[in-house]
N, C-alpha and C positions, 0 to 999 in steps of 0.2 A: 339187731337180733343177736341172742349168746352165740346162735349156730349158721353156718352155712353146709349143707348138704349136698349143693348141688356144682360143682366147677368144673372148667375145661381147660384143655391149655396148646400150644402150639401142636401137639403130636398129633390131632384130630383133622387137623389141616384146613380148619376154618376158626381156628382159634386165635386169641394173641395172646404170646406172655408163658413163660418156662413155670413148670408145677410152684417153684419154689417160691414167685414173686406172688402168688395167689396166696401163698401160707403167709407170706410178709405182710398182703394186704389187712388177710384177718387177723393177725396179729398188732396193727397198728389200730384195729378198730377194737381192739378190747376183746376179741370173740373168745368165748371158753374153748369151741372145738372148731374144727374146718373140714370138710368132707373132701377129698380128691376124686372126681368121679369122671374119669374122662370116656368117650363113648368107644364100647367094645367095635374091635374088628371086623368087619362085614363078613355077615355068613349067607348072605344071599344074591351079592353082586363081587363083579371081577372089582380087586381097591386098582388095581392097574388101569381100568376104565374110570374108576372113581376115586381120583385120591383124594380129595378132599371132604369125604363127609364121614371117616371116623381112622383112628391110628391104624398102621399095618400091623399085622398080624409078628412082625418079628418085633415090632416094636413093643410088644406086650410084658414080656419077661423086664425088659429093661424100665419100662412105667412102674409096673410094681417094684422095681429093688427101687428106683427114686422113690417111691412113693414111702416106705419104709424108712429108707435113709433119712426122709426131710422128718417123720416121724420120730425118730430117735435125735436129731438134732435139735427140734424145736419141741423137747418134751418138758422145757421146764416154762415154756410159754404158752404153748397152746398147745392141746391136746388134737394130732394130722390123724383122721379118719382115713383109713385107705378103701378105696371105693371105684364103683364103676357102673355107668349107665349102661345097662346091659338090653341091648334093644329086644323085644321078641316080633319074630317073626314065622309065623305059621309055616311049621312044615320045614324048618331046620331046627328043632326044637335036640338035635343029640347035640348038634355044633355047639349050640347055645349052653347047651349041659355042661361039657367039656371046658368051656371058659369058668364058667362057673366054679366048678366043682375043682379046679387045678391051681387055685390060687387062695392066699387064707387071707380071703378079704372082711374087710369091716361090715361090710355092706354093699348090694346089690340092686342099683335101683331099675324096676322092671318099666320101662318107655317100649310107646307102640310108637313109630316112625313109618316103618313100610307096610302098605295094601299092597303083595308083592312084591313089585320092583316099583313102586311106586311110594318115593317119599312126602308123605304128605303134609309138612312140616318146609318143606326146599322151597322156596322163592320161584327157583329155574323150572322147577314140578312145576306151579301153580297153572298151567296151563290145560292138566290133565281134567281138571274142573270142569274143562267146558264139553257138552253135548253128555253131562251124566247128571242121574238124580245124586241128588244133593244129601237126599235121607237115607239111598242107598251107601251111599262111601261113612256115613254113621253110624248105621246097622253094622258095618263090615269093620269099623274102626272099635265100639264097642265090642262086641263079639271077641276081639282080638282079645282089650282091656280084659275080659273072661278068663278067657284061657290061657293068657299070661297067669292072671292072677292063679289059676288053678298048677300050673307046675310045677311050685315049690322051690322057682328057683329065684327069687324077689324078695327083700326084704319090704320094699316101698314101693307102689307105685306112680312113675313121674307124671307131669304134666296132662291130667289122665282125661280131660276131653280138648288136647292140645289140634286136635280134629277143627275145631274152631278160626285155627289163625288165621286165616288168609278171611276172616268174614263173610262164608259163602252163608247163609242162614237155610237150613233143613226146610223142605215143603209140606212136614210135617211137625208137630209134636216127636220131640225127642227124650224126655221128661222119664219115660217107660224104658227107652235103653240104657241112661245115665242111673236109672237105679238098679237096672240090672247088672252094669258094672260095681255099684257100689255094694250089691249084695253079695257079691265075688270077692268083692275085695274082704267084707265083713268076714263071708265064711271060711276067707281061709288065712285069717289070723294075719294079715298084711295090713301096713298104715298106708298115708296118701302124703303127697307134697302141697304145699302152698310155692308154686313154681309161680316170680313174679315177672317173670319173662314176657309173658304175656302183652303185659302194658305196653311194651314198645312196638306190636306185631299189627298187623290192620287191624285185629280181633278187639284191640287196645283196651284188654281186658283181664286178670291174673286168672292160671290157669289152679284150680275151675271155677268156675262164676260160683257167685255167693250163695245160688238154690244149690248146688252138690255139696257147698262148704255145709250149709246148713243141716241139708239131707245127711251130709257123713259126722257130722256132731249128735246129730238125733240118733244115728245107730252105735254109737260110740267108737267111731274108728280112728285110733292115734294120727295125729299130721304132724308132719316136719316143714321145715321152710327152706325151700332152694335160691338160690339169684339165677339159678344155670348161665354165669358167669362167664363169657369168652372173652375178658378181659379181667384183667387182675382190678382196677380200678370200680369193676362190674361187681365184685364180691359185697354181698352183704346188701346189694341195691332193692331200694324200696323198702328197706326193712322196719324205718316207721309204722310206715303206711301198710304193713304187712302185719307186725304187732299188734294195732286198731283195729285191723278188721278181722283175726283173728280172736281178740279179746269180745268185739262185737257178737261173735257167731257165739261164744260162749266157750272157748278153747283158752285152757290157760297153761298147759303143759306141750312139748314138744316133744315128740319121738328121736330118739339119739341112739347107736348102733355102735357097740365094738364085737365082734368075733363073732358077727352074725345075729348078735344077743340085742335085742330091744330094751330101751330105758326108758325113762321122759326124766324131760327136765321142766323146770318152772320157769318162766317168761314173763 
């Protein structure tokens, strides 16, 4: 793929590998551009109880001057996106502003992670699963996907029925909430990811299966292509196989982001 939109790096504390060895990676694979998106600071748990599932909050300023720096270094090779997976989570929605709105980022990708305090995407979670309906924690995950998408502070949204990985399957049809995420996303001028992360999750499947890819082709909604990358080696992964079935669905252009501003590019 010319793009990767979606990477992490050691600051997140479940990642491997320094911003800069991510930019090296896409660089060595030809890529036009590279996204640095590492995941904002928690606004809804103690990072002291939880250091491992996204950067401290002091480490923030100092991500974006790296993240510039590697941009103006590596501008005669690749064009460094500065970015950041910007989680939402219902009901710290000023917190979340405040990140936002304080940084002159490239781009903002809007990922739903926590029901709560309850990351539904964590391994060490997955146990929250048992003794609940299964369509309920997708009503409540979707729903999110909504209202993310509604607050204006998202240029894309990630992984966006990432609800899926742990392979619990709904006791219902879920088909009715997945387009009601995608009508959200449609009305408010937001694209979506081909996040291929997926593949390697129990779900063993790219996030979102190929009826949302479809369904969000048929509405005309921009996509981009993420690796969501927690290794430098990870960058750009599956991107064959992500070109194919993108080209499949009938997608032949790519949503690309500098100063907030949406582009496409040709693939």
């Amino acid at each position: 793929m010319p793009i990767d939109y979606h990477t992490h790096n050691v600051r997140c504390g479940h990642a491997i590998g320094e911003l800069e060895e991510y930019v090296q990676s896409a660089v060595a694979q030809g890529m036009k551009q590279i996204g640095l998106s590492d995941h904002m600071p928690l606004v809804n748990l103690s990072q002291e109880e939880h250091p491992d599932i996204a950067m401290p909050m002091d480490e923030l300023p100092r991500y974006v001057e790296e993240c510039f720096r590697l941009k103006e270094k590596y501008k005669d090779r690749i064009s460094v996106r500065v970015g950041l997976e910007g989680d939402y989570v219902e009901g710290f929605e000023d917190k979340i502003e405040a990140i936002v709105k304080g940084y002159p980022w490239d781009y903002v990708i809007g990922s739903v992670h926590f029901l709560g305090t309850w990351d539904v995407t964590d391994f060490r979670q997955a146990h929250r699963w048992e003794g609940r309906r299964v369509v309920d924690a997708y009503a409540q995950y979707f729903d999110a996907i909504q209202k993310a998408a509604a607050t204006g502070f998202y240029d894309y949204i990630g992984h966006i029925d990432a609800i899926k990985r742990f392979a619990r399957p709904p006791e219902e049809d879920v088909t009715e909430l997945e387009e009601a995420a995608l009508q959200a996303v449609k009305k408010h001028g937001l694209a979506f990811e081909l996040n291929v992360a997926g593949i390697h999750a129990p779900c063993k499947e790219q996030y979102p299966s190929e009826r949302i890819l479809a369904r969000a082709k048929a509405l005309d909604i921009p996509v981009t292509y993420g690796s969501d990358a927690h290794h430098p080696d990870k960058v750009g992964q599956k991107g064959a196989e992500a070109r194919e079935l993108l080209h499949r669905i009938g997608y032949t252009h790519l949503a690309a982001f500098e100063g907030r501003k949406r582009s496409l590019i040709s693939f």
